[in-house]
N, C-alpha and C positions, 0 to 999 in steps of 0.2 A: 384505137386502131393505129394499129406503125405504120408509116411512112417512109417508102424508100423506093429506088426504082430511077431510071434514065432522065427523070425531072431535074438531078442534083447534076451540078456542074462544077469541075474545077476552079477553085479560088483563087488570086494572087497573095502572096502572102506580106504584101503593106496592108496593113488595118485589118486585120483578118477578119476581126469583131464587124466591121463596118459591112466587109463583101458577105460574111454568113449572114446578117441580118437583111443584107439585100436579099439575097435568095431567098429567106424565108418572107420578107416582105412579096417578093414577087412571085412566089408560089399560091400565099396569101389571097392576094391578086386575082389570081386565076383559076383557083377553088380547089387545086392541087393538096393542098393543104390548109383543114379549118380547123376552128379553136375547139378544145377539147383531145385532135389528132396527137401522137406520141411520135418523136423523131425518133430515125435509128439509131442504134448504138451507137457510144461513142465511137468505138472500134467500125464499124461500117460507115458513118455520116461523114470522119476524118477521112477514108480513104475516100468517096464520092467525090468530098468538094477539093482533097488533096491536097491538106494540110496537116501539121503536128495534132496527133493525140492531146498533145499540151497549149498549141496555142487553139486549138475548139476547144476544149476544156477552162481558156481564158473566154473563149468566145460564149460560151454559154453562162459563164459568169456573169459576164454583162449582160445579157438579155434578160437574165434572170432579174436583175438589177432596174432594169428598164420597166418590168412586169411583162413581157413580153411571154416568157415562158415563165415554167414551175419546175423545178428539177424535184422530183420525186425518189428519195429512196429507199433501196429496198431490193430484191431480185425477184420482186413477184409483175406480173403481167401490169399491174400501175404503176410500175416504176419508170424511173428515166425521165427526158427531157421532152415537156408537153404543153404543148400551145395553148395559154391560160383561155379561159370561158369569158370570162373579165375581167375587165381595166383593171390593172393592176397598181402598185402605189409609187410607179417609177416619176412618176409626174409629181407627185408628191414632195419625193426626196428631193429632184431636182430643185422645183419653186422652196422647199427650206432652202437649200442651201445659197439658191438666189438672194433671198432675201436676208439669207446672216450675211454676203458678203456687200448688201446696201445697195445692189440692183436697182432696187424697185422701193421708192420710197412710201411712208404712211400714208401719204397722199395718193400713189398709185393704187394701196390696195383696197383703201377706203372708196374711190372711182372704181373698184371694177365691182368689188361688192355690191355697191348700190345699184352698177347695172345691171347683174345678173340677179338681185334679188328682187328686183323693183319687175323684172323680165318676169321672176317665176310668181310674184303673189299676184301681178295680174293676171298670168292664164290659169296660176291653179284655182282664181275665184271663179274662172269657168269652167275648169275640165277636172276638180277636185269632188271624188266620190262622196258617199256617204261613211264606207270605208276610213278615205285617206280624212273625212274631220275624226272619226272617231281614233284611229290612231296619231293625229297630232291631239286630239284633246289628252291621251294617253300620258302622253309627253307632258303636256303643262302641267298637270295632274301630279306627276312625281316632282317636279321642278317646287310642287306648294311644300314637300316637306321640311318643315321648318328645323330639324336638323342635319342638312345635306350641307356637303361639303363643298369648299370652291371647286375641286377638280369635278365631280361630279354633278355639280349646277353647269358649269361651263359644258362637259360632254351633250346633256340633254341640250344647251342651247342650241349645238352645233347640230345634234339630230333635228330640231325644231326646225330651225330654218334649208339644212340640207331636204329635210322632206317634205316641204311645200317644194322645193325647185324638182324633187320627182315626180311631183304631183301634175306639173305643169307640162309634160308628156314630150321635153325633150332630154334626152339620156348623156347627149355632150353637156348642156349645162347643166345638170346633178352630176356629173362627174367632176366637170370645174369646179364647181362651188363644193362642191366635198372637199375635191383636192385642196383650196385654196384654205377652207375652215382648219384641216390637219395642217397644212405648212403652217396658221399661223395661232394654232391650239393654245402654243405658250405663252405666246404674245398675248393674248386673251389671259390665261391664266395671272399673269403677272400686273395687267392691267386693272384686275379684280385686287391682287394684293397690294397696288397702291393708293386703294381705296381707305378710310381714314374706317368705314363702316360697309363692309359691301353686301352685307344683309339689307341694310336701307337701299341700296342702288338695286338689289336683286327684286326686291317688291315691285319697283318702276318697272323694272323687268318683264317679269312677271304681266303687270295691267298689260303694259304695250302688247306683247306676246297675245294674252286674251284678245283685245281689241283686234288684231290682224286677224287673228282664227274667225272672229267673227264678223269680219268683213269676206273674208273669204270665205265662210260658211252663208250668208246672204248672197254671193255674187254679187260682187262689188269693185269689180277690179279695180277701178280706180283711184276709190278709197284704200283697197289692200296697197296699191302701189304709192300712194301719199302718205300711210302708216309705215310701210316696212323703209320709207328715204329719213322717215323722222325719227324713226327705232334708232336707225343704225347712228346716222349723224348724234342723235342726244347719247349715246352712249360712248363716242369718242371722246364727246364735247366733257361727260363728265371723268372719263378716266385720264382726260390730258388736265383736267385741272387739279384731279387727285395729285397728279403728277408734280405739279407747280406746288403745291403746298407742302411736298416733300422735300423741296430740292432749297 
């Protein structure tokens, strides 16, 4: 459904990107505009907020960029610029880019991982279906084949752990922790290749992985949250000393 009408207001044109996102933030806001909704045409939306064809056309760049919207093209009734459903991967991009530029060091992401994951396998060992074991056991399941690839062990790890933190029925932390898994995918991958054997480190893997699903399949929060601080710490511990024997 398009959206347009006396709600849009004249923009200044410092930060153009900055005042359109307000607006749409503040629309947002006020139910004026929800996700899924289609803004209007470039051609209408420039004149509303009264600005260049060209700098809305930056501005929706950047939103686009942020995840905020979707530009869809095309000239049919789904085309155009539309308020995504959800979170989009702008948080993503951002935290990469944080992190190649040494923001945030190994120590920070190792601390937040273990909060937020030590957070989800305690409540998913009590709000975790019958369902959400059987599609993590899914997951473990593919992870046993014994000719799978690093990229491809690493993806299922990160679905593993990303879906216990859905499981635990708060939607900001699965999107954190998602986000956080993709900004640091490579760094994971790379971690693996300075493994001297990383099919022996994938087995450890592996047990540990079983052992949480099965603490969290008993209800056991506490043990699931004393399993996933020891998962994650033993597996820095051995990819920094792969590391050391490299160097």
């Amino acid at each position: 459904m398009a959206v347009s009408g006396a709600a849009w207001e004249p923009v200044q044109r410092s930060r153009t990107h900055e005042l359109v996102m307000s607006q749409i933030e503040s629309q947002l806001l006020s139910g004026r505009l929800k996700p899924g909704d289609t803004l209007p045409s470039e051609r209408e939306l420039a004149s509303l907020l009264g600005v260049s064809r060209s700098s809305l056309r930056e501005s929706l760049r950047v939103l686009e960029a942020l995840g905020i919207i979707e530009i869809r093209l095309g000239g049919g009734p789904d085309s155009g610029a539309v308020v995504r459903n959800e979170p989009g991967f702008g948080f993503v991009r951002l935290l990469q880019l944080e992190l190649a530029m040494g923001h945030f060091s190994d120590d920070d992401v190792l601390g937040t991982r273990i909060a937020l994951e030590e957070w989800s396998g305690a409540n998913a060992a009590t709000l975790a279906t019958s369902d959400d074991h059987a599609e993590l056991t899914a997951i473990l399941d593919r992870m046993d084949d014994p000719l799978i690839s690093t990229f491809e062990f690493n993806q299922l790890d990160t679905a593993f752990h990303v879906r216990i933190a859905e499981t635990a029925g708060n939607a900001l932390t699965a999107h954190l922790m998602g986000s956080l898994r993709l900004a640091i995918r490579q760094q994971m991958i790379d971690a693996y290749a300075r493994l001297a054997d990383w099919r022996a480190t994938a087995v450890t893997v592996r047990s540990e992985h079983r052992a949480i699903l099965a603490a969290i399949v008993d209800q056991q929060p506490d043990l699931s949250r004393k399993l996933i601080r020891e998962h994650i710490r033993s597996f820095y511990i051995r990819t920094e000393a792969g590391q050391q024997a490299t160097e």
